[in-house]
C-alpha positions as CSV (number, residue, x, y, z in Angstrom):
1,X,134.4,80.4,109.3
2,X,131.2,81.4,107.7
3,X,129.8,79.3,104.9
4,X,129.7,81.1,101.9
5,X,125.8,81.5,100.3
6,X,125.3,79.6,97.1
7,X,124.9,81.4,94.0
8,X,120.7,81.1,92.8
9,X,120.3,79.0,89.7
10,X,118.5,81.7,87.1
11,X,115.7,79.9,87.8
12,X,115.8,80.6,91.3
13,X,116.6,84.2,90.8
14,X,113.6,84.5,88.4
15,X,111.3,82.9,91.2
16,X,112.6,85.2,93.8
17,X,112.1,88.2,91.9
18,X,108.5,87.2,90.8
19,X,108.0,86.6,94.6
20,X,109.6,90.1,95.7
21,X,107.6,91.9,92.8
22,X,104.3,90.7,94.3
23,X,105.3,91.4,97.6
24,X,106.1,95.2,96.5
25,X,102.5,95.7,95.1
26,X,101.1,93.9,98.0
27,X,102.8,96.1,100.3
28,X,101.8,99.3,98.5
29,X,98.2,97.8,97.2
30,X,99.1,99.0,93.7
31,X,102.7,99.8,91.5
32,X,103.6,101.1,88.1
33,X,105.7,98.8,86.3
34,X,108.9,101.9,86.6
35,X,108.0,102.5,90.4
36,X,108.1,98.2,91.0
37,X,111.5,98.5,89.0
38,X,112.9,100.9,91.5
39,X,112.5,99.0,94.5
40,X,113.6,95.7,92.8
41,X,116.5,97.4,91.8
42,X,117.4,99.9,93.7
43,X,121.1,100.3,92.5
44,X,119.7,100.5,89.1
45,X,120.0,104.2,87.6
46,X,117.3,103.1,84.8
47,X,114.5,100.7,86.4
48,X,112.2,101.4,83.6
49,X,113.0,98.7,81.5
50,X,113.6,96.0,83.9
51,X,110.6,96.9,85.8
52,X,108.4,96.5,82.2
53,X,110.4,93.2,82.1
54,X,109.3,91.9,85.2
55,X,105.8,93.3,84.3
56,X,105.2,91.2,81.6
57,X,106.5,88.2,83.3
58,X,103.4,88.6,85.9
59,X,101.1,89.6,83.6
60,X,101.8,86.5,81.6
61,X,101.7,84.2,84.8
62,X,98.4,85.7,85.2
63,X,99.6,86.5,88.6
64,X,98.4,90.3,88.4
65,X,96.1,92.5,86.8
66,X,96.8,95.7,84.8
67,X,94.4,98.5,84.6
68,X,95.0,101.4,82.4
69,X,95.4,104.5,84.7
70,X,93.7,108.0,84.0
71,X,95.6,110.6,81.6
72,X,97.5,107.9,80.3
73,X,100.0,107.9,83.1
74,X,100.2,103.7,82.7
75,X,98.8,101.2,84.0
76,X,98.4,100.0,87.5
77,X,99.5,96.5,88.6
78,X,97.3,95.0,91.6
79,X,97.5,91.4,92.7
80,X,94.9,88.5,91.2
81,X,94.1,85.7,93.0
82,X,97.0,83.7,91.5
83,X,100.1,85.9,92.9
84,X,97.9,86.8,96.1
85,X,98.1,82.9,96.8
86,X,101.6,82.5,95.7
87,X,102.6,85.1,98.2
88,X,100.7,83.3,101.1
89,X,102.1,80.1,100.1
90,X,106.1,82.1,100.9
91,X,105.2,83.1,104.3
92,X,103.0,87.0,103.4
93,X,99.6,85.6,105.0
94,X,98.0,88.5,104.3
95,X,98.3,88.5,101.1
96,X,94.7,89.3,99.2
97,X,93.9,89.5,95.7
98,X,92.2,93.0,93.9
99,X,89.8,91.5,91.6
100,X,87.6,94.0,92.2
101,X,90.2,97.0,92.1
102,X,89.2,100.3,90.9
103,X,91.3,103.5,90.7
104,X,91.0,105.9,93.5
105,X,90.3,109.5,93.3
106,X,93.7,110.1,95.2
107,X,95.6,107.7,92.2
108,X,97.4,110.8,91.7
109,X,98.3,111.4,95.2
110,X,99.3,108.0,96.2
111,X,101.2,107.6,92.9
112,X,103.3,110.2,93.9
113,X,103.6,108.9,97.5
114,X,105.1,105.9,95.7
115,X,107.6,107.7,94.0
116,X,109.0,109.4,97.2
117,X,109.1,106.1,99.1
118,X,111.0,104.4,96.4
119,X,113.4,107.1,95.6
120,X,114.2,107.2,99.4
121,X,114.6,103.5,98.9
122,X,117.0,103.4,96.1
123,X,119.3,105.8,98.8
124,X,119.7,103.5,101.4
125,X,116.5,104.1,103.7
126,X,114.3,101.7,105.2
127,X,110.3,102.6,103.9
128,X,106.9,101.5,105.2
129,X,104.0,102.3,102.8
130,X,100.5,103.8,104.2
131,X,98.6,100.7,103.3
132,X,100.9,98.7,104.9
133,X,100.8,100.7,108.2
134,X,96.7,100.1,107.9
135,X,97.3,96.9,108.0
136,X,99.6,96.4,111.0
137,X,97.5,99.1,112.9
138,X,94.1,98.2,111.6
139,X,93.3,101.6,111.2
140,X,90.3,102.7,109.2
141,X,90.0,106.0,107.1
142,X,89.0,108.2,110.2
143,X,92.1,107.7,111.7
144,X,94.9,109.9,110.5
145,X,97.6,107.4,108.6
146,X,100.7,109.2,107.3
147,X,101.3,108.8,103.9
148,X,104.1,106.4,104.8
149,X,106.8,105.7,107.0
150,X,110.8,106.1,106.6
151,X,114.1,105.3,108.1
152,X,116.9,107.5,107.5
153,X,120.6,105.9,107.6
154,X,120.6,107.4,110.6
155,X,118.3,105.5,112.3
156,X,115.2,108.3,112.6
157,X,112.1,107.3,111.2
158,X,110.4,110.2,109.7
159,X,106.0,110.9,109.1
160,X,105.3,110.9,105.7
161,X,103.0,113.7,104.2
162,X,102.3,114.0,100.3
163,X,101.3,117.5,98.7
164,X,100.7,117.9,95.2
165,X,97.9,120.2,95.7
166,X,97.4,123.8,96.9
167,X,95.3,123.9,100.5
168,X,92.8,125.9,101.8
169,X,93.2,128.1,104.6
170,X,91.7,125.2,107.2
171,X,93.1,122.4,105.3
172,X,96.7,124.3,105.8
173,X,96.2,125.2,109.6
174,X,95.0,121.0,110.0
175,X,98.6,120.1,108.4
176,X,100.3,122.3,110.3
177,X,98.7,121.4,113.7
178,X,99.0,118.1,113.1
179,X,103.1,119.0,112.1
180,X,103.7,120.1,115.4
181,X,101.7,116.8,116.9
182,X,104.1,114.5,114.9
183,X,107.3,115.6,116.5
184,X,108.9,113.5,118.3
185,X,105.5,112.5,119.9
186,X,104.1,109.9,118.0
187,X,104.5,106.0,117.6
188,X,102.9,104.1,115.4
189,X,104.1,100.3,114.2
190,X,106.3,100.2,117.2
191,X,108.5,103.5,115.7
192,X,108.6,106.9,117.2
193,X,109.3,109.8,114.7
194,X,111.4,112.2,114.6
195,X,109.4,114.9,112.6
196,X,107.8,115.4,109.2
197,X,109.3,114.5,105.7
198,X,107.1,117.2,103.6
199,X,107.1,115.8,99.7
200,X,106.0,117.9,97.1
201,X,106.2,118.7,93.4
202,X,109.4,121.0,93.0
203,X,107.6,122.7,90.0
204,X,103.6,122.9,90.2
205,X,101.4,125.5,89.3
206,X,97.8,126.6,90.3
207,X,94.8,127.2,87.6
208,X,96.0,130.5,86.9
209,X,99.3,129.1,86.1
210,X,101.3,131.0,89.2
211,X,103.9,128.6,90.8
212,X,102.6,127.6,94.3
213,X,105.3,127.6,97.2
214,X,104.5,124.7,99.2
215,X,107.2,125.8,101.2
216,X,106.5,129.2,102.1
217,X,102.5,128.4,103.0
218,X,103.4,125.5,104.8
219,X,105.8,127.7,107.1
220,X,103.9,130.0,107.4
221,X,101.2,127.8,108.9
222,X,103.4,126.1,110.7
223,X,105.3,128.6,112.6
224,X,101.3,130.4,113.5
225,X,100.3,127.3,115.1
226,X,102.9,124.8,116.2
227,X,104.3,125.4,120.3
228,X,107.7,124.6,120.1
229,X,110.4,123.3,117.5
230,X,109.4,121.1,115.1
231,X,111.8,119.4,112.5
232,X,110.9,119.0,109.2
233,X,112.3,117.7,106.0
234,X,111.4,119.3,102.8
235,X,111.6,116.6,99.6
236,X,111.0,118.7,96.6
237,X,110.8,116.1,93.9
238,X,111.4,116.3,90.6
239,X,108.8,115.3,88.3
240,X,108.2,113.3,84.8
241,X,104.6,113.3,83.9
242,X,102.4,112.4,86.9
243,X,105.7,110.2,88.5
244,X,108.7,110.8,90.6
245,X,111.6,111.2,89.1
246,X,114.0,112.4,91.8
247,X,113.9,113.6,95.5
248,X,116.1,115.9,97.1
249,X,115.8,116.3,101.1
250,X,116.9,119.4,103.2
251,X,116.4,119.3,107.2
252,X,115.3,122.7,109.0
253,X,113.4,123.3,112.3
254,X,110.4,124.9,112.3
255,X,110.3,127.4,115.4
256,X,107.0,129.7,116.2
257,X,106.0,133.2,115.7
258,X,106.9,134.1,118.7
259,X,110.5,133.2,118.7
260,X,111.1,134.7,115.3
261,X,109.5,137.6,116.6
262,X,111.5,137.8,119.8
263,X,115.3,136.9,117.5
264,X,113.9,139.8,115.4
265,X,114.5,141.8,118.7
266,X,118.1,140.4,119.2
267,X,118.7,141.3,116.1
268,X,117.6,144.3,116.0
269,X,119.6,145.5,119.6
270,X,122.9,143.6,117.7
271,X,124.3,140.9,119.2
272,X,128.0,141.8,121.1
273,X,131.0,139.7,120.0
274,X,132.4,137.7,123.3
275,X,136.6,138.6,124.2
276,X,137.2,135.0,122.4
277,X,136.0,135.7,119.5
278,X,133.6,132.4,119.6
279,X,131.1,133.7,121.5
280,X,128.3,136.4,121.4
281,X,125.8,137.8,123.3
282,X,122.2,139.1,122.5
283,X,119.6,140.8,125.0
284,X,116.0,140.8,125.1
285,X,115.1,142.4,128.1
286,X,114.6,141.3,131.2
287,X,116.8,138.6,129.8
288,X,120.2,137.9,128.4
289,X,121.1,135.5,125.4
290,X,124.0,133.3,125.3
291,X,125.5,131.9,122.3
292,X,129.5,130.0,121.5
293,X,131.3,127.3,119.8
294,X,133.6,124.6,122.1
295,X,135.9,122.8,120.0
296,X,136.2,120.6,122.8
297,X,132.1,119.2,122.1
298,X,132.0,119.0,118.3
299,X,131.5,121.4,115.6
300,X,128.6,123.5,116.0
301,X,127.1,126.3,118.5
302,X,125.7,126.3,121.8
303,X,122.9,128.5,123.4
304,X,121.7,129.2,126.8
305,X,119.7,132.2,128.3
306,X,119.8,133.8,131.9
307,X,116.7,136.0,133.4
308,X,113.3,134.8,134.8
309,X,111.0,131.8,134.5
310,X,113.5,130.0,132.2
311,X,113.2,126.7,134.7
312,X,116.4,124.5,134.9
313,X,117.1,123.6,131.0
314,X,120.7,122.8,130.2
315,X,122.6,124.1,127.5
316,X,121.1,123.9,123.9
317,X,123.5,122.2,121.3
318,X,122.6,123.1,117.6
319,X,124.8,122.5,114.4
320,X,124.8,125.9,113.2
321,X,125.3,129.8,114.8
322,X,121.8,130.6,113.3
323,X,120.2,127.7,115.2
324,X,121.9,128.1,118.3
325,X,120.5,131.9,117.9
326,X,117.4,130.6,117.6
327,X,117.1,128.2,120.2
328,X,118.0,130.8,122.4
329,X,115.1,132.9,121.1
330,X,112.7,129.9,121.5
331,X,113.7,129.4,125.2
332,X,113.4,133.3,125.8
333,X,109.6,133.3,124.4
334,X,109.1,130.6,126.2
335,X,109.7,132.2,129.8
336,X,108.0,135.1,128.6
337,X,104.8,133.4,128.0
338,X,105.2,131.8,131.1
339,X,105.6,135.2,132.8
340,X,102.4,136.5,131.6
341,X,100.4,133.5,132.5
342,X,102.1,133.5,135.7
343,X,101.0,137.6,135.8
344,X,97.5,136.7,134.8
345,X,97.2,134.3,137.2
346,X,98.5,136.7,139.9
347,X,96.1,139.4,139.1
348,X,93.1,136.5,139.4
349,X,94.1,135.5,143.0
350,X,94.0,139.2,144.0
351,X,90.6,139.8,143.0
């Protein structure tokens, strides 16, 4: 039988939350006071005041340094040498002081990157900040960091990216090549992710004051450039001022242009019910899509095509009829852009 854990003396509980609040801003480089309160207290539905609290007591310990943030959005606490040390003396050797600190030109964007991260927090998921990931990598600015790193409660860690601006046309098709480049593919701090959790203001408008659809332009890019299905979770978050208020996730896989043209086609010729009424059938010709639900395997929809260059894939699963329709598109532009290369390389050999 387990020994129970002692109850902390307030004084102990004080200490630990000093330490834990300096090793929040270490881990992130900077925190306002209400984004420190969120991760202290994650179960908390109002952090603002605690996190204030807790503010003061550092500032008063002389253990950090507060400097006044532009468009009086708050102040931004940064470790002095005093917390920097006290860290290193519980075990956070890394632990350097910002005596120097000045605000970045991206304060705006990494504020907002600390909003996400501690909203996902405060649901249950595991979070890695960018400048923490710089540190265990040792990457420099040329290498492309994500904006941070989470864990769903599922287990799949997920690439980071912040936007909170409109992008140009070759600042779009970078984030949408380097989409497709994240999924599943990459692993950096020893975790391979899954896809890309997209953040961005639910409610943001350009200079002419016309809403911008991250959304829309980003899938659009996407589904131009990226060469097979990508997942992707969109995080519209609610703002208040220049901070996070709230973040709402929504899984979907990206597919390319090609595949949405070629289910356009299925579409189009009408897909035929199957005799079990769980079943149905599209065509594309020269080949044949396959699409039904087994009780006997779960609760969603299963794909599979039949015609040439397809190779020997198995069976796609997918949790909805749309997706299974849809996967079954993807594998069908698949073979037929292996059909023409094969074609093109036929017509080579004969000359």
């Amino acid at each position: 039988m387990s020994t129970p854990k002692p109850t902390p003396t307030p004084q102990q509980q004080r200490h630990q939350n000093i330490v834990d609040a300096l090793y929040f801003i270490h881990m992130h480089g900077w925190l306002r006071p209400i984004e420190l309160g969120g991760f202290l207290w994650p179960k908390n539905a109002l952090p603002r005041a605690p996190g204030y609290a807790i503010a003061k007591v550092l500032q008063q310990l002389r253990l950090v340094h507060a400097i006044v943030l532009p468009d009086r959005v708050g102040r931004a606490l940064v470790l002095a040498r005093r917390g920097a040390a006290l860290l290193r003396e519980n075990g956070i050797a890394t632990a350097q002081a910002q005596e120097c600190w000045q605000c970045a030109r991206s304060w705006r964007h990494e504020l907002i990157a600390a909003g996400v991260l501690a909203a996902l927090y405060k649901d249950g998921w595991d979070i890695l900040p960018e400048r923490e990931i710089r540190r265990r990598t040792g990457s420099h600015q040329t290498t492309k960091i994500p904006d941070g790193l989470a864990c769903d409660r599922g287990g799949n860690w997920w690439w980071i990216e912040v936007e909170h601006a409109r992008k140009s046309g070759p600042q779009l098709r970078r984030l949408a090549t380097h989409i497709s480049a994240t999924s599943g593919k990459v692993e950096i701090c020893g975790m391979r992710t899954t896809g890309v959790l997209l953040a961005y203001p639910k409610d943001v408008r350009d200079e002419g004051g016309h809403r911008i659809d991250h959304r829309r332009r980003v899938t659009h890019a996407a589904e131009t450039w990226i060469k097979g299905p990508v997942p992707i979770l969109w995080a519209p978050c609610q703002m208040l001022g220049a901070g996070v208020l709230s973040v709402t996730t929504e899984s979907e896989v990206l597919y390319p242009s090609a595949a949405r043209r070629v289910l356009k086609v299925l579409d189009a010729r009408k897909w035929e019910a199957g005799g079990d009424g769980d079943s149905w059938i599209g065509t594309h010709p020269p080949h044949t899509a396959y699409v039904w639900h087994d009780e006997e395997y779960g609760s969603g929809w299963w794909s599979d095509v039949e015609g040439p260059n397809l190779g020997d894939e198995c069976a796609a699963y997918s949790a909805t009829l749309s997706g299974a329709k849809m996967a079954a598109a993807q594998r069908i532009a698949d073979a037929l852009a292996k059909g023409k290369t094969n074609a093109e390389f036929l017509t080579m050999s004969q000359r």
